[in-house]
N, C-alpha and C positions, 0 to 999 in steps of 0.2 A: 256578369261581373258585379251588377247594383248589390246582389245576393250578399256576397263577402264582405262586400262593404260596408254593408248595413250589419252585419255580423262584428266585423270590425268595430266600430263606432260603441255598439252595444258593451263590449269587453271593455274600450277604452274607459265609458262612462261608469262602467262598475268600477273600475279600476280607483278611478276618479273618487267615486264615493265610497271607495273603502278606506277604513284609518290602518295607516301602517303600523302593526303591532306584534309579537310573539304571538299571538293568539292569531291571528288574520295569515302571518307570512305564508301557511301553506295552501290557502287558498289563492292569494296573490301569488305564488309560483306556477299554479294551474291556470291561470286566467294567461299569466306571460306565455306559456307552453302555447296554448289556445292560440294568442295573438300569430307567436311566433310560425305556425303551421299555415293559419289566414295568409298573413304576408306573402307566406311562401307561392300558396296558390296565384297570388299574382306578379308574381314578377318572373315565374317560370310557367310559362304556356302551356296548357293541356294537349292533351292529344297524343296519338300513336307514339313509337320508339324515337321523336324525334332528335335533334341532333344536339341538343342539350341546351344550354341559356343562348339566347342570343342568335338563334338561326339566321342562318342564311344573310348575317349583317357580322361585318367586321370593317375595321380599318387598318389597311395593310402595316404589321408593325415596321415601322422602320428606324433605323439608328440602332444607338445603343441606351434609353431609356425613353418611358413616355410620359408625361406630364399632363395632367385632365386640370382643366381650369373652370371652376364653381362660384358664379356669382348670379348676382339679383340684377336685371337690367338697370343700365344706367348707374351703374357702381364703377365704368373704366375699365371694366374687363377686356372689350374687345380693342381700346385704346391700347393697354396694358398687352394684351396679344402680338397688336400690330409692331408695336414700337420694340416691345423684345424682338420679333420676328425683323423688323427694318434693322435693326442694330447690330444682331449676331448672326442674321439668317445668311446661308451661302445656298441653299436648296429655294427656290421658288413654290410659292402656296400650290398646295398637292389640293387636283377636284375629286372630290369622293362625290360621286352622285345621291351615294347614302346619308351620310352624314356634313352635307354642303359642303363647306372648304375645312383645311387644317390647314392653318398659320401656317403652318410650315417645320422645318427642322433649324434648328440653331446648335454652333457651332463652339462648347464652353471646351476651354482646355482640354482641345481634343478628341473629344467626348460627343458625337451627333446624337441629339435631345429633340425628342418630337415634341410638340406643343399641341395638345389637342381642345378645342371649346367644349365644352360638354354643354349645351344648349336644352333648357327647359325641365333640370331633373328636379327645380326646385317646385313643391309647393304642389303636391299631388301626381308627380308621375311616380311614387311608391304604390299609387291606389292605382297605377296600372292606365293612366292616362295618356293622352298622345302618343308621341314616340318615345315615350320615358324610359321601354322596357329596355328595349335595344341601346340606348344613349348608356344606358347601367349598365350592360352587358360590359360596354367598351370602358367605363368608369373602373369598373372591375378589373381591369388589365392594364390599370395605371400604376406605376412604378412610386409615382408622390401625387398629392390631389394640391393643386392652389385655392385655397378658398378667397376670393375676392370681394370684402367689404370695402362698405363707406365708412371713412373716419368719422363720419359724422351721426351715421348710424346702425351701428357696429354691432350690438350685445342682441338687436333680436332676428335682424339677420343672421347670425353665428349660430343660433340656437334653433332656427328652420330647417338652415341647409345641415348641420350635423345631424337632425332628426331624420333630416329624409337621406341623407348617405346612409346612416345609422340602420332607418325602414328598407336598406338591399342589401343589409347583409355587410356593410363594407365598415372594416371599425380601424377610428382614427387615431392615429399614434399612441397606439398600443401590441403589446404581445400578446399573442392568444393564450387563454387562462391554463395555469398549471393544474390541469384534469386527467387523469388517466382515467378512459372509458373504455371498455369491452366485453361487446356481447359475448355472452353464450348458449348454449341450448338449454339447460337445467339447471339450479343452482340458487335460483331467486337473485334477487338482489345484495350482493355484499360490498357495504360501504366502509373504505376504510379514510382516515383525516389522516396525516400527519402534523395536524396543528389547528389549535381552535377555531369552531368555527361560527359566526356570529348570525349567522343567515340560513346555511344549511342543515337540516335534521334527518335521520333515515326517513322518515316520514314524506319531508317534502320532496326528498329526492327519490323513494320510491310514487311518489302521484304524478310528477312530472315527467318519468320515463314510464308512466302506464299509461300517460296522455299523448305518449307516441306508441303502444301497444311495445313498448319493453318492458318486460318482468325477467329475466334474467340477464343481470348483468353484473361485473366488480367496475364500482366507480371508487379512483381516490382521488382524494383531495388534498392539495399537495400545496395550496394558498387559501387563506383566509376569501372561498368562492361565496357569487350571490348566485341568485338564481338564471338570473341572466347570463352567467357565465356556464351555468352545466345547460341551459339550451342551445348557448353557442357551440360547444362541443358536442353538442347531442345531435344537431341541424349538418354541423361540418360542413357547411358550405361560405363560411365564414373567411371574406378577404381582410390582411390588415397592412393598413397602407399608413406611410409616414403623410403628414400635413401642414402646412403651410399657410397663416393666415395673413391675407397680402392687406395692410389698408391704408388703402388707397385717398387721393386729397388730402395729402398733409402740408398743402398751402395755406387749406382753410383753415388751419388748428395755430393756437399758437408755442411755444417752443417749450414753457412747463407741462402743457398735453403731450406733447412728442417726447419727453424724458417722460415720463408714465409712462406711455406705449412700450417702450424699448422696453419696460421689464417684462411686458407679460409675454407668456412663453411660445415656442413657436410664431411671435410674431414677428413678418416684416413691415414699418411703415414705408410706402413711397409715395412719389406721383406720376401716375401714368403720362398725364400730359407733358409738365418739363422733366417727363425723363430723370428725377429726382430717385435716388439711394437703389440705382439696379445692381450696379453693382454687389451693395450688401445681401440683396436681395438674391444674384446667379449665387453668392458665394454659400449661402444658404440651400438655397437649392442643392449646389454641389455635394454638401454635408448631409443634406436628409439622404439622397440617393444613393450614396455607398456603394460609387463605382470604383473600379482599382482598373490604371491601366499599365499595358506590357508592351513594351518595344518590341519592335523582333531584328535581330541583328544575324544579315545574310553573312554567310563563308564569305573571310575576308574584306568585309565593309563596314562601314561605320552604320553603325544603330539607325534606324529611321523615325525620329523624334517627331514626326509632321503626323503620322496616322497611327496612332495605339492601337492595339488590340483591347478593348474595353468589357470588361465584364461584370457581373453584380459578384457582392463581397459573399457572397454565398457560394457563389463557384468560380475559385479560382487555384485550383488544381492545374498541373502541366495539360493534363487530360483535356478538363473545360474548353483552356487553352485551344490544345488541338482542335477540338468540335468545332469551336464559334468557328475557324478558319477551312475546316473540311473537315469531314467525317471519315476522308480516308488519308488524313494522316497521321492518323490513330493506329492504322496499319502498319504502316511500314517506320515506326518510333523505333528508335532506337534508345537514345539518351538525350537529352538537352543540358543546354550548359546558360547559367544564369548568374548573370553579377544582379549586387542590388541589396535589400536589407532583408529581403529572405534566407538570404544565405551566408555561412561564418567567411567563405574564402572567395572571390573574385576572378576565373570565374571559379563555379563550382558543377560537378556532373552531379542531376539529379534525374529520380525517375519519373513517370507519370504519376504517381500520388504525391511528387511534392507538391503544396502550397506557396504562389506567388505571392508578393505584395506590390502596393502600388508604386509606379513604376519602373519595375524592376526591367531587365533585357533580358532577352532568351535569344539563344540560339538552338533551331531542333538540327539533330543528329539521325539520319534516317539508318535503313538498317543495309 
């Protein structure tokens, strides 16, 4: 391990003493390529065909989203855990022998929300420390991350913990860069822009896909990219998750600091201890995750408004629908019929490729 490390550090410190310039940029995109592969090697374990990131360690998904909470000891977090979880929790704290305890699940309009600790990823488990690799694994299969500062010292904690989510690959509230990348067998590299570009040149995007042994490929660039965006598309292993920056003890601030806070973006202030602006704070929540839910209204009975069917805003097809509740009543669909703002008439018969919205009722029609 010490090996990459020290490999690591080396790149950093060049990095460090190089002046950012037209003349430097394509050497500084080979140094990032450099870094980016390092990294790599430690956060995904060597060894035989194994079973990909994260072996042999999960935590059972459960509900219908899961929330990874990121702080510095002694910031409130696990106050801030407990007192969500005492407040909305209907499910009792689950023992993973793996990963000690998870809070628990909490219950927001409808919607079962797993609360997960992410316990130690700050401040060298990217270098492949403790149990950092596996804690990322799970990070990585969070639906929103909470980052949880002290109001009182905010800006460089902010700036650790985004560095080391940043060092596994997990990028925060962001979309992945408009790149079109694809290999080929022959052909060399042909790059096309559709729009100027301030960072990238054939140059440096032919050194940094030959520092991954690509020489045939058509890259275009379809946004004003940096280098760091054609390694994120080149790596594809790239999660991007919405975030949350919770911060916490705004007892100890006084009320022109808390009018500051409230503009900057993605932030919630609260207080973990009096249970201070959660509210604001689920309702946020509720907004990054972009869950949509569907009633289901049985032959001749009123709609069941107590348990939605809850889906992410990425799949919510009739079909979707079907799966999350069985995979075989996919089978035997006939038609469904849906009132609600998806559709012009009340109810209305649509098929498996319609699109729900939230809310909406269905009734399935078998065949």
């Amino acid at each position: 391990m010490s090996g990459t490390l020290a490999k690591i550090a080396e790149i950093e410190a060049e990095m460090a003493r190089t002046q950012k310039n037209k003349a430097t940029a394509h050497h500084l995109g080979l140094l990032k390529a450099r870094l980016a592969k390092l990294r790599r090697e430690l956060i995904t374990p060597k060894g035989g065909g194994g079973g990909g990131p994260g072996e042999g360690f999960d935590v059972a998904k459960t509900g219908d989203a899961r929330i990874g909470f990121v702080g510095f000891p002694s910031v409130g977090k696990s106050t801030l855990l407990s007192n969500l979880a005492g407040v909305y929790s209907e499910v009792a704290a689950y023992e993973f022998t793996t990963l000690t305890t998870v809070p628990g699940v909490i219950r927001y309009k409808g919607a079962k929300i797993q609360l997960l600790d992410l316990p130690g990823i700050i401040e060298g488990a990217k270098d492949g420390k403790g149990r950092g690799r596996q804690v990322i694994a799970v990070a990585r299969t969070c639906n929103l991350i909470l980052i949880v500062l002290d109001v009182l010292k905010p800006l460089g904690h902010k700036k650790i913990i985004e560095n080391e989510l940043e060092g596994f690959g997990i990028r925060l509230n962001s979309k992945p860069p408009n790149i079109g990348f694809k290999k080929k067998d022959k052909g060399g590299i042909n790059l096309t822009a559709t729009c100027p570009q301030s960072e990238l040149d054939t140059e440096t995007v032919k050194s940094i896909l030959a520092e991954y042994k690509i020489h045939n490929a058509d890259v275009t660039l379809r946004s004003d990219a940096t280098a760091d965006d054609l390694i994120d598309v080149v790596e594809g292993n790239r999660v991007y998750i919405p975030c949350i920056y919770v911060l916490n003890k705004i007892d100890q601030i006084s009320i022109e600091e808390l009018d500051i806070i409230y503009k900057v973006p993605h932030c919630v202030p609260i207080s973990a201890h009096h249970r201070w602006n959660f509210d604001d704070l689920l309702e946020k929540i509720w907004d990054y995750l972009q869950l949509v839910r569907i009633y289901t209204k049985p032959k001749g009975q009123l709609p069941d408004y107590t348990s939605p069917v809850v889906l992410p805003y990425s799949k919510t097809t009739v079909e979707d629908f079907c799966m999350k509740i069985h995979k075989n009543l996919i089978k035997d669909f006939k038609y469904a019929l849906v009132w609600g703002s998806s559709v012009k008439h009340n109810p209305q018969k649509v098929g498996k490729d319609h699109t729900l919205e939230d809310e909406d009722v269905i009734q399935i029609v078998k065949k």
